[in-house]
C-alpha positions in Angstrom: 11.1 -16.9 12.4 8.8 -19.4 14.5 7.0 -16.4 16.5 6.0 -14.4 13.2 4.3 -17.4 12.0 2.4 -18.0 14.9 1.5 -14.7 15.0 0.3 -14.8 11.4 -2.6 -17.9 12.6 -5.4 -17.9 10.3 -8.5 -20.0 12.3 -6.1 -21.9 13.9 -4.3 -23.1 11.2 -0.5 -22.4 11.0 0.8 -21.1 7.8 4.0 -23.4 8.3 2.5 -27.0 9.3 4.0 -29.2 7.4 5.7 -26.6 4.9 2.2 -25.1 3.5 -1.2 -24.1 4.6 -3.4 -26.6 5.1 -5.8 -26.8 2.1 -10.0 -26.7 2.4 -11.2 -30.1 0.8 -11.3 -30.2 -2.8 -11.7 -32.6 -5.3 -14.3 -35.6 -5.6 -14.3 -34.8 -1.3 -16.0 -31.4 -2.2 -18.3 -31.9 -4.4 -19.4 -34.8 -2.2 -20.3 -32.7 0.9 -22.0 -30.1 -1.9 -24.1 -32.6 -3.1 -25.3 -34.2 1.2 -26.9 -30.6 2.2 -30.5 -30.8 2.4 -32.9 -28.5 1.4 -32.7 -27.3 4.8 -29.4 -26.9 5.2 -29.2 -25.0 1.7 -32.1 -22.5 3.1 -30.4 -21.7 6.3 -26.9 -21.0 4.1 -29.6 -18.3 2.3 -30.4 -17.5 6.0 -27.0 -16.5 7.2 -25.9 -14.6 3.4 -28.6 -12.5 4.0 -27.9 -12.0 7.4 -24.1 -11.0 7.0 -24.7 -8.7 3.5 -27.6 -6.9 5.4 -24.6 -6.0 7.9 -23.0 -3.9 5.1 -19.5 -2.4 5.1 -17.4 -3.1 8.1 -17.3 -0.3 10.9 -14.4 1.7 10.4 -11.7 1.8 13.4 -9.0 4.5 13.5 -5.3 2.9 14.0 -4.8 3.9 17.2 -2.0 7.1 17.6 -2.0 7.8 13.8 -4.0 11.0 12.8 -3.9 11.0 8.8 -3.7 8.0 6.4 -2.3 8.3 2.9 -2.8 5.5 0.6 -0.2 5.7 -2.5 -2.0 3.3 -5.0 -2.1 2.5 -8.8 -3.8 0.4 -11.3 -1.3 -0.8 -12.5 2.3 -3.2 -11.2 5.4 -1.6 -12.4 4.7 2.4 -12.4 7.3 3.1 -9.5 4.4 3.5 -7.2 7.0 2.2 -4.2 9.5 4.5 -5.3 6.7 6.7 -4.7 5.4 5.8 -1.2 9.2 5.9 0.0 10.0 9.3 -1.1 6.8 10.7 -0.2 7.1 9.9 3.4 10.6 11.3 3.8 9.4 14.3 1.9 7.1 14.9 4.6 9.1 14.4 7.0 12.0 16.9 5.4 9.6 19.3 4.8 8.2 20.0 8.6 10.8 17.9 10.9 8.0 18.1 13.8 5.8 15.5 12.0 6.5 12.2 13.2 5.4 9.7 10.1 4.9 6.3 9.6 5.3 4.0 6.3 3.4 0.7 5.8 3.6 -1.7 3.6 0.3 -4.0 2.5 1.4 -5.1 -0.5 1.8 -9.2 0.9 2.9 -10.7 -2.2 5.7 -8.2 -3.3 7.2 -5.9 -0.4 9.3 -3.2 -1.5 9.8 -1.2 1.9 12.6 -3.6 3.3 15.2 -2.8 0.2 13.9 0.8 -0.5 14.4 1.5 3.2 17.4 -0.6 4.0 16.0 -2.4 6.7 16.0 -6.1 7.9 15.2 -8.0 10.5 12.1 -9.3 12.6 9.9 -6.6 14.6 10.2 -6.4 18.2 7.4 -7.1 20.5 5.7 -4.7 22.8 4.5 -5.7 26.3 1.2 -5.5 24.4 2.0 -7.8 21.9 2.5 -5.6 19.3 4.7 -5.4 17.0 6.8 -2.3 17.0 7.8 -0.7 13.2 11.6 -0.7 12.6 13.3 2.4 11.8 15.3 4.2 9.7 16.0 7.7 7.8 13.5 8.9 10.9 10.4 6.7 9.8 9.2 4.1 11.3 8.3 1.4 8.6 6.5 -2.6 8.8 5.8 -4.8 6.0 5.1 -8.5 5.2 8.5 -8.3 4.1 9.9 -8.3 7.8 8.3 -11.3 8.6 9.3 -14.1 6.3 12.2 -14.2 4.4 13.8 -12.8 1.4 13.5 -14.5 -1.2 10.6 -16.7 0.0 7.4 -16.6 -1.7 4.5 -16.1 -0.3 1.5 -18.5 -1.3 -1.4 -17.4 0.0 -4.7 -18.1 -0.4 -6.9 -14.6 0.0 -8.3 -15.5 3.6 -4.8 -15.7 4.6 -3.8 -12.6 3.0 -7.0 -10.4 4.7 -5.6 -11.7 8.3 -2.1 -11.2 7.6 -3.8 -7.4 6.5 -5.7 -7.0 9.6 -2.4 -7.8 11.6 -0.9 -5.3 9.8 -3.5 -2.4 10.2 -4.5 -3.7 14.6 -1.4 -4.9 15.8 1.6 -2.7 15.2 2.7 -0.2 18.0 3.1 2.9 15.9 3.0 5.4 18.9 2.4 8.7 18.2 2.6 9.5 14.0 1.0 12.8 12.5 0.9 10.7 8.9 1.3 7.1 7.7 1.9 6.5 4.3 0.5 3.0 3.2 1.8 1.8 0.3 -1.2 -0.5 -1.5 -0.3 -3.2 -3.7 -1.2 -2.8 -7.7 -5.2 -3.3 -8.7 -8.6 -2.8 -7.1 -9.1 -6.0 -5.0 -10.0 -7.6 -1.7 -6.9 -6.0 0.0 -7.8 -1.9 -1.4 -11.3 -2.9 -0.1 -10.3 -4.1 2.7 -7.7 -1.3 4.0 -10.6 1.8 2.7 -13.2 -0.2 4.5 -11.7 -0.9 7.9 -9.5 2.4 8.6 -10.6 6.2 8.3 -8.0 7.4 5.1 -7.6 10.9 4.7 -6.6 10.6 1.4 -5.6 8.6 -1.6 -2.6 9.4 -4.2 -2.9 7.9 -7.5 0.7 7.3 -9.4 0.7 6.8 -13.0 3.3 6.9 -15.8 1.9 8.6 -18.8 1.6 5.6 -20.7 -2.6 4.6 -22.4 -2.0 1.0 -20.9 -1.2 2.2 -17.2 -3.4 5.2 -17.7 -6.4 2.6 -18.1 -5.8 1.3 -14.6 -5.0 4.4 -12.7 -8.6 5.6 -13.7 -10.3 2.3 -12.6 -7.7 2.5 -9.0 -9.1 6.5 -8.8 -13.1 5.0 -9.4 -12.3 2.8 -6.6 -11.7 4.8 -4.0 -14.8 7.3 -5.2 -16.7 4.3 -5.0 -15.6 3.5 -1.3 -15.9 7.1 -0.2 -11.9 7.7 -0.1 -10.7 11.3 -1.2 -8.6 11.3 -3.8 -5.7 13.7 -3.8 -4.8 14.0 -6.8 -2.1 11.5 -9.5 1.7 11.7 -10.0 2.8 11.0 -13.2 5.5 9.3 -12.6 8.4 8.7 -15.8 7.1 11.6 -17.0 10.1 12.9 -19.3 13.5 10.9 -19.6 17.0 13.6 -20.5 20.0 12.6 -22.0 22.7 12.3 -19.8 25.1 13.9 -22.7 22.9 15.9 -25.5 20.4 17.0 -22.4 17.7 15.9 -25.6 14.3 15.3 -23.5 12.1 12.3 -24.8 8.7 11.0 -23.6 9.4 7.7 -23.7 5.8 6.4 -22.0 4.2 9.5 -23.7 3.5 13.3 -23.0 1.1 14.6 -20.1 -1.3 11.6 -19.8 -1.7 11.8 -16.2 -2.8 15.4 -17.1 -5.5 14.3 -19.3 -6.9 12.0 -17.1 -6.6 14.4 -14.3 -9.2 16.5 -16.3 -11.1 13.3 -16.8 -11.6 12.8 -13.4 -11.8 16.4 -12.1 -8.4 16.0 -10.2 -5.3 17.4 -9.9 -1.6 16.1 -11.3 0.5 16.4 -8.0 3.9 16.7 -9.7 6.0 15.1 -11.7 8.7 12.8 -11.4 11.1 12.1 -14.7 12.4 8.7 -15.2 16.0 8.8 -13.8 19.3 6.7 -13.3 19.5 8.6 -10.0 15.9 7.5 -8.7 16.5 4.4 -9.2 20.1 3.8 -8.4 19.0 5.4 -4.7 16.2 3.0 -4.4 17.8 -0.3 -5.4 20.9 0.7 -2.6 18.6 1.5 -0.1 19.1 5.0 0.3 16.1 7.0 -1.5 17.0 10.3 -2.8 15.0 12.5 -1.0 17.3 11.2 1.8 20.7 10.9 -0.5 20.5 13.7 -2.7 18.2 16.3 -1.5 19.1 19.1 -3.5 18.9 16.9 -6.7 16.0 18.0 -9.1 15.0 15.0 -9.0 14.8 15.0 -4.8 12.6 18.4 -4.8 9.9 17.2 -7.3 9.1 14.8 -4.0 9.0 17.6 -1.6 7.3 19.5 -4.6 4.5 16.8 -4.5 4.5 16.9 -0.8 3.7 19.9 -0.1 0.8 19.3 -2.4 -0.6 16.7 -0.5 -0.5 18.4 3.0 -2.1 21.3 1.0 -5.1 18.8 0.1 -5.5 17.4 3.0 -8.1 18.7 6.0 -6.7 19.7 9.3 -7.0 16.4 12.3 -9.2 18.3 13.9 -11.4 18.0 11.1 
C-alpha cells in the first residue's frame, strides 16, 4: 500500500506520517500568527486574493484518450445513484459492443465501484507513471476505493481530497474510451466544482427517487451544473414503483412520478425508470450488476432503455 500513498502527496506532506495527516496550526498557535501580520502583510494578502479570483474558473483540460464525459450525480446520499453509474456503463457498452467505456469513481469518502464491480486490488503502473484502470465485465474502472483499504476511513481534510481528485482525473492511463461514466459523490460541493470546472463533460445525469426530500436536492444538483455550464441530460427516477413478489400489487412507496414533475420544472426530460427491486440490489451487493447477470430481466432493459436515451442526447465527438 506504501506506493499509493506516496502517490497521493499533498505539498509534500504524506497522508500516512505518523498514522494521519499532518495538521495546519491551530489553537492559541493560530490565532497568534493572525494577530503578528502587519498592515502590510494584511494588504498584500488583499493583493494576491484579488490577483487569483481575477484568474477566474480554471482552464478546462480534456482527459487525454476519452472523447465524452458523463457525470451520474444527485442531491442527495442514498438514491441508488451507484447502482446507477454501474449499470449505465455496461448498458452502453451492451448496447453498441464497439464503444470502449470507462467508469470512474470520485466519490473519496464512500466508493462504491470496487463491490458493484467485483474488483480489488492496487492499480498497476504505466511506464508513465500512471495508473492503469482495473478491469472487469469489459470496463475499465478506478476509484479511491483501490487505493486504501476496505474498511479504512478516509479522513480528509478538503485540500487533500481536491489532489487525490486531480490524481484521479490527470493520472490514470485510460487509453482509448468512447465514454467514461464518472460517478460524483452526493451534494453540490468543492469536488462537483471541481470535476465541471477542470474537464470538458458532455453531459450530466441527474438520479432521483420520487420522494419531496430527495426531489429537493436533485433540483439544487441539476442548478449546479446550469450554473457551471454542464448539460444536463435529463433525471432517472430511480425506486420508482415497488411490485409484490406474490399479489404482483404495485405500490409507490417514495411516491408517484416526482422526478416527472420536476422534469417539467426544469424543462428536462425523465430518462427512464428504474423500480425498486430485490433483483437490483441483490446483483449489486454480489458484484455482478444485472445488466451484466440478468440481461433480459425487466429490470436489466430499463438500463439499456435509459442508455439509449443518453447517447440520443448527447452531440456527436466531432462536435
Amino acid at each position: 500500500m506504501g506506493i499509493w500513498w506516496r502517490l497521493l502527496l499533498f505539498g509534500g506532506v504524506s497522508l500516512r506520517a505518523g498514522g494521519g495527516a499532518t495538521a495546519p496550526l491551530g489553537g492559541s498557535r493560530a490565532m497568534v500568527c493572525r494577530r503578528q501580520l502587519s498592515g502590510a502583510e494584511s494588504e498584500t494578502l488583499k493583493q494576491r486574493r484579488t490577483q487569483i479570483m481575477s484568474r477566474g474558473l480554471p482552464k478546462q483540460k480534456p482527459i487525454e484518450g476519452v472523447k465524452q464525459v458523463i457525470v451520474v450525480a444527485s442531491g442527495k446520499g442514498g438514491v441508488g445513484k451507484s447502482t446507477t453509474a454501474v449499470n449505465l456503463a455496461l448498458a452502453l457498452a451492451a448496447n453498441d459492443s464497439s464503444k470502449a467505456i470507462g467508469l470512474l469513481d470520485v466519490d473519496v469518502y464512500g466508493p462504491s465501484i470496487p463491490k458493484m464491480m467485483n474488483l480489488k486490488g492496487n492499480p498497476e503502473l504505466s511506464q508513465s507513471n500512471l495508473m492503469r484502470p482495473l478491469l472487469n465485465y469489459g470496463i475499465a474502472c478506478m476509484s479511491m476505493g483501490f487505493l486504501v483499504e476496505e474498511n479504512e476511513p478516509v479522513v480528509w481534510r478538503g485540500l487533500m481530497v481536491m489532489s487525490a481528485i486531480e490524481k484521479l482525473l490527470r493520472q490514470v492511463d485510460w487509453g482509448q474510451l468512447d465514454y467514461l461514466v464518472v460517478d460524483m459523490p452526493p451534494g453540490t460541493g468543492d469536488v462537483q466544482l471541481s470535476v465541471s470546472q477542470n474537464i470538458p463533460i458532455t453531459g450530466a445525469v441527474i438520479v432521483s427517487t420520487p420522494q419531496d426530500v430527495a426531489l429537493m436536492d436533485a433540483h439544487k444538483g441539476a442548478e449546479m451544473f446550469r450554473k457551471v455550464h454542464v448539460p444536463v441530460l435529463g433525471l432517472v427516477q430511480n425506486m420508482s414503483v415497488f411490485q409484490c413478489p406474490k399479489c404482483k400489487h404495485k405500490t409507490h412507496i417514495f411516491g408517484a412520478d416526482g422526478a416527472r414533475k420536476l422534469a417539467q420544472t426544469l424543462g428536462l426530460e425523465v430518462l427512464g425508470d428504474i423500480p425498486l427491486h430485490l433483483n437490483i440490489r441483490e446483483a449489486s451487493d454480489t458484484g455482478q450488476p444485472i445488466v451484466f447477470s440478468q440481461p433480459e430481466s425487466d429490470e436489466a432493459k430499463a438500463y439499456l432503455r435509459i442508455a439509449v436515451e443518453v447517447v440520443r442526447r448527447l452531440p456527436s465527438p466531432s462536435e
